[in-house]
C-alpha positions as CSV (number, residue, x, y, z in Angstrom):
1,X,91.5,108.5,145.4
2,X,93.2,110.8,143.8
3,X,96.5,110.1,141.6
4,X,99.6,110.6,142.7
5,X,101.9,110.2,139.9
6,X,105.4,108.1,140.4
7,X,108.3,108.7,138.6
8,X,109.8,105.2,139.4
9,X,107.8,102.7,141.5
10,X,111.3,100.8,142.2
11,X,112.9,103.5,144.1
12,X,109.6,104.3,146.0
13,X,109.8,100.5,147.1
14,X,113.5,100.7,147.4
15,X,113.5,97.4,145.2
16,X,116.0,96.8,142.3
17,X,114.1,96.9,138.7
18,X,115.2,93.2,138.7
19,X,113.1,91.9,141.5
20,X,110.7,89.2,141.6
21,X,107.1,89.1,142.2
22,X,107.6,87.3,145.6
23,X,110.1,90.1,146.6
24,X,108.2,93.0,145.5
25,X,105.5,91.8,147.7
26,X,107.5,90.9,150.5
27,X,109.0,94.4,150.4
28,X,105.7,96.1,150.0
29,X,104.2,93.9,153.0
30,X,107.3,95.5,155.2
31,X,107.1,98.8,154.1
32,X,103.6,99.2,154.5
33,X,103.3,97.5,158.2
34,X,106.0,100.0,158.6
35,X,104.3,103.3,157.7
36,X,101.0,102.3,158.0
37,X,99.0,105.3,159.8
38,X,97.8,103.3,162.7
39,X,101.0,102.4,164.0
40,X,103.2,105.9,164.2
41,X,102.8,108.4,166.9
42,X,100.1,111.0,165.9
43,X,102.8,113.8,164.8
44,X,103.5,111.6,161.9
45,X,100.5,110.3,161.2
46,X,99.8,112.9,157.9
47,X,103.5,111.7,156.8
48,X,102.4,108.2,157.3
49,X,99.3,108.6,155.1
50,X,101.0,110.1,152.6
51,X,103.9,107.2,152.5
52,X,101.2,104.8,152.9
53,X,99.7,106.5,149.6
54,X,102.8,106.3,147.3
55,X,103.6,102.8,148.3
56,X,100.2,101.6,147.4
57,X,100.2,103.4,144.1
58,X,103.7,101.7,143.6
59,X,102.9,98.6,144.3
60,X,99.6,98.5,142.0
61,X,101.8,99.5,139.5
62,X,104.0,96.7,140.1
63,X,101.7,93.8,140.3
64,X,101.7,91.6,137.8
65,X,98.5,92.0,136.3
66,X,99.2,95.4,136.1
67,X,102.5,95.7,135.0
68,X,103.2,97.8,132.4
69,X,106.5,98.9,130.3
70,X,107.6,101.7,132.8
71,X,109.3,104.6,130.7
72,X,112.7,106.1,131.9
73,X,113.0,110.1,131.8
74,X,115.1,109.5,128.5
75,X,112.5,106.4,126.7
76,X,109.8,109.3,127.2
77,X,112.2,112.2,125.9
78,X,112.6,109.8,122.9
79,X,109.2,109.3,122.6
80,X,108.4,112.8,122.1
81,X,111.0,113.9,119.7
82,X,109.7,110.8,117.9
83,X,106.4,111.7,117.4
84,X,107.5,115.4,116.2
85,X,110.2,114.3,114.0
86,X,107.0,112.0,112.6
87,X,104.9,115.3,112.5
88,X,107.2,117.2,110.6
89,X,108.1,114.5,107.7
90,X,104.4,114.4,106.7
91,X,103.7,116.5,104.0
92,X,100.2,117.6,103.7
93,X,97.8,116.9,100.9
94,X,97.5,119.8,97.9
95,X,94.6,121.5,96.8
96,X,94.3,119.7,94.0
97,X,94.3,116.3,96.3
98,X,92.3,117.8,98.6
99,X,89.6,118.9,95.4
100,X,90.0,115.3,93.6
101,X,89.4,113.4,96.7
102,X,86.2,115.2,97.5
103,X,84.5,115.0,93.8
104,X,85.6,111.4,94.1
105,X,83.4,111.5,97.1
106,X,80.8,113.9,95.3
107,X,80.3,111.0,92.8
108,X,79.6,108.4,94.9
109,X,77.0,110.1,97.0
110,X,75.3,111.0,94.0
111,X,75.7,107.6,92.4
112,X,74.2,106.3,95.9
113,X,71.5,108.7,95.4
114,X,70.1,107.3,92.6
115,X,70.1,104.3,93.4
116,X,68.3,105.0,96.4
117,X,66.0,107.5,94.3
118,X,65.1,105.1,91.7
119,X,64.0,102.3,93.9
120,X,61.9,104.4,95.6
121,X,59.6,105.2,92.9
């Protein structure tokens, strides 16, 4: 099944972001016995698939096992100019780091090496 992607499953359900379990269902239950394809007149019947689509995608994000933090527009704008304020205070290693850390790493190999060497023979 392709994924349709919700921007709030509450206002798909028509639910406030306060409801409970039992109502969330409740309302789903309705909704979909509602729009459910078999029961409109066969005009609407691609609008009724469709509906029938976003409500179940709603309601799967709803349930409680798989419930997750939903992200407003603005969490998700803060989230971004997070990470890139993050991005930008990192200051990248020198070339002298950058040299040090791989002799460093030279030195062990070749320490490994011999070790490995010397019990062979």
């Amino acid at each position: 099944m392709a994924s349709i992607t919700i921007m709030d499953p509450y206002s798909i359900l028509g639910i406030s972001k306060r409801a409970t379990d039992a109502e969330i269902r409740s309302t789903y239950l309705k909704l979909s016995r509602k729009h459910h394809p078999d029961k409109v007149s066969a005009e609407d019947k691609i609008k009724a698939i469709e509906r029938t689509k976003k409500l179940n995608e709603a309601y799967d994000r709803l349930k409680p096992q798989n419930r997750q933090a939903i992200p407003s527009p603005i969490d998700s704008e803060d989230c971004f100019e997070r990470a890139r304020r993050n991005q930008q205070s990192r200051t990248q290693p020198s070339r002298e780091q950058i040299y040090q850390k791989w002799e460093a790493n030279q030195e062990a190999f070749r320490h490994a090496r011999r070790q490995t060497h010397d019990k062979a023979y």
